[in-house]
MIKOL-581947 format. One record per residue: x, y, z of N, C-alpha, C in turn; residue in three letters. Coordinates in steps of 0.02 Angstrom, whole numbers, padded with zeros to 5 digits, always signed. Layout:
XYZXYZXYZALA/...
//
This chain:
+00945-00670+00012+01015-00654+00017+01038-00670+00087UNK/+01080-00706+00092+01132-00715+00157+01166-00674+00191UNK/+01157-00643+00267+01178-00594+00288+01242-00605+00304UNK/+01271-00573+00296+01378-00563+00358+01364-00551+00420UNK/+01378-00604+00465+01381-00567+00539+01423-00554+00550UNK/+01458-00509+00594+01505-00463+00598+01482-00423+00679UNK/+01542-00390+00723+01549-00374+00785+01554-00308+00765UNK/+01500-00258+00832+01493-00182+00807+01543-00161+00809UNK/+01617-00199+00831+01678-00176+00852+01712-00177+00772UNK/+01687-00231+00731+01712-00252+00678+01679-00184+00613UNK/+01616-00168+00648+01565-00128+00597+01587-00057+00619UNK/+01626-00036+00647+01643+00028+00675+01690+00038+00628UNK/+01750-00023+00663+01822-00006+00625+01830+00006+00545UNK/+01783-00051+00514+01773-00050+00433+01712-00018+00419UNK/+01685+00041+00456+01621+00079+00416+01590+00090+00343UNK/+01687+00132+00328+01662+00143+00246+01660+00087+00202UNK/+01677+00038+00230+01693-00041+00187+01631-00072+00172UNK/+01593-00072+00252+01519-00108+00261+01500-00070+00224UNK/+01490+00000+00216+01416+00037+00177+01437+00005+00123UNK/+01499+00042+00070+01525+00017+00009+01505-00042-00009UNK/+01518-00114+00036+01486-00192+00012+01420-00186+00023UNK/+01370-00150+00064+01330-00137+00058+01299-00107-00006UNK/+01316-00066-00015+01282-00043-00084+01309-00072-00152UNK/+01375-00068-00162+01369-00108-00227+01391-00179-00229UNK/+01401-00196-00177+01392-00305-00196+01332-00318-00151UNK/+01275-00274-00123+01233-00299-00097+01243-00344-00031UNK/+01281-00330+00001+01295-00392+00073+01239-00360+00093UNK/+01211-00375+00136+01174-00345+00221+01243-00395+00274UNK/+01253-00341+00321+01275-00375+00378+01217-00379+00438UNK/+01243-00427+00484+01199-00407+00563+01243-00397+00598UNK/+01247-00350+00637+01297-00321+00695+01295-00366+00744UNK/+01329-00372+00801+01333-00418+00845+01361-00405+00921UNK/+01344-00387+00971+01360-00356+01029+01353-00418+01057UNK/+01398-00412+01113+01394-00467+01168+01376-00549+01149UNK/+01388-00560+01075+01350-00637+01044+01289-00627+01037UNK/+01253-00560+01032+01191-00566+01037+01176-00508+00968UNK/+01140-00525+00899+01111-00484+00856+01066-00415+00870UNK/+01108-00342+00856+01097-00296+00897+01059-00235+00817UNK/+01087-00262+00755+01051-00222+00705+01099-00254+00665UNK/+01061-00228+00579+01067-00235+00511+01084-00193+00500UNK/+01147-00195+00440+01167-00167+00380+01135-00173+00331UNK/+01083-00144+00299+01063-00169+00229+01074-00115+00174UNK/+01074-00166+00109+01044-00111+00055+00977-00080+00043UNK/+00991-00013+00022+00910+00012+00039+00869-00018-00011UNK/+00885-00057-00075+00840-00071-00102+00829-00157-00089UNK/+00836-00174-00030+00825-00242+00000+00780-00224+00072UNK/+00772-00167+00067+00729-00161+00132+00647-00190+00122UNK/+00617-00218+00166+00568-00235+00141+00503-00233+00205UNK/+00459-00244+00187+00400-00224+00251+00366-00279+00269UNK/+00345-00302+00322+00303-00357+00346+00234-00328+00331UNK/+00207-00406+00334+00147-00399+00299+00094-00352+00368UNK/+00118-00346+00414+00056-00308+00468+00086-00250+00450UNK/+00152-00202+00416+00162-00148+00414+00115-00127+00346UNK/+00123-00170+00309+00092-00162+00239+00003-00167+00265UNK/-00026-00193+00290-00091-00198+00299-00107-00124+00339UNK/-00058-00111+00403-00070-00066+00415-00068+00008+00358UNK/-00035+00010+00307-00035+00067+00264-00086+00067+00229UNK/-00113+00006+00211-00191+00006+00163-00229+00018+00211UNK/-00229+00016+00259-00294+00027+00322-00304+00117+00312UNK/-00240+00140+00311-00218+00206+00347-00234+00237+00257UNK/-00238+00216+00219-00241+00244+00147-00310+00274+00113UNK/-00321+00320+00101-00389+00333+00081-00388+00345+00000UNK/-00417+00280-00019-00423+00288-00094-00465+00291-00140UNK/-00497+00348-00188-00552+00342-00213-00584+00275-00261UNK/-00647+00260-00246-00671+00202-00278-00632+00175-00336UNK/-00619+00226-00383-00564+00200-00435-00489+00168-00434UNK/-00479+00235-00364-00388+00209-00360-00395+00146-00336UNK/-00452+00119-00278-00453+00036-00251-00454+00017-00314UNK/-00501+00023-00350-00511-00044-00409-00423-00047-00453UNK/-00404+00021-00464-00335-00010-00501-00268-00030-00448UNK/-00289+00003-00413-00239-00026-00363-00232-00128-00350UNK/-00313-00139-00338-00315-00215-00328-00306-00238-00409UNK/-00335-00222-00464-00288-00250-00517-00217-00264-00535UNK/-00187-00221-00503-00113-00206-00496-00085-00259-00453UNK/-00123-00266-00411-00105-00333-00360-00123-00389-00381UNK/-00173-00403-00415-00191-00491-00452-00142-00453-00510UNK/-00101-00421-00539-00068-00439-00603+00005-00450-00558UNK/+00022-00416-00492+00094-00425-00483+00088-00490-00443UNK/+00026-00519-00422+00048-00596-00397+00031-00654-00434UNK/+00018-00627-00486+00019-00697-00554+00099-00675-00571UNK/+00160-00631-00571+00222-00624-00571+00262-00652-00527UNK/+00251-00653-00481+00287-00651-00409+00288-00722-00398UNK/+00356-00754-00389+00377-00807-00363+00370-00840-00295UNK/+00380-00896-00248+00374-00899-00211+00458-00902-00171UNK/+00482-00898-00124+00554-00912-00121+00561-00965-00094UNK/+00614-00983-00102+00655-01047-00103+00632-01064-00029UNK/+00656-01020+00010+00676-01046+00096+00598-01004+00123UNK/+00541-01030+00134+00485-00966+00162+00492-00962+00220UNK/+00553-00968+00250+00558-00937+00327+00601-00909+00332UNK/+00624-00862+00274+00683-00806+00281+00672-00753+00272UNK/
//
């Protein structure tokens, strides 16, 4: 999804507007101070985790012999699903 950039001056004045396009047409904006990208607007169900945050939670996870085994089934069945995206540097 393509973000809105937009000035925190712009994200102040239209608050309830940004959340509102935020949540139900899905925009994310990026705020913008001084010409320089200062934070995101997103929808919460577009939030998503890098792969060292995600490695770090399986590190930090203690799972009995069973929950690993269905857990990693769960993962070879959701990446025989899972697409690749269009642009892989977004």
């Amino acid at each position: 999804m393509k973000a809105t950039t937009i000035t925190v001056t712009e994200a102040a004045r239209n608050f309830s507007d940004c959340v509102n396009r935020a949540r139900y047409q899905h925009v994310t904006f990026v705020l913008v101070k001084n010409g320089r990208p200062v934070a995101r607007l997103a929808p919460e169900a577009e939030q998503q985790c890098t792969g060292r945050e995600l490695a770090d939670a399986l590190h930090a996870a203690s799972l009995a012999p069973r929950e690993a085994r269905d857990w990693h089934r769960d993962l070879r069945a959701a990446r025989r699903t899972l697409t690749t995206p269009g642009d892989k540097w977004q």
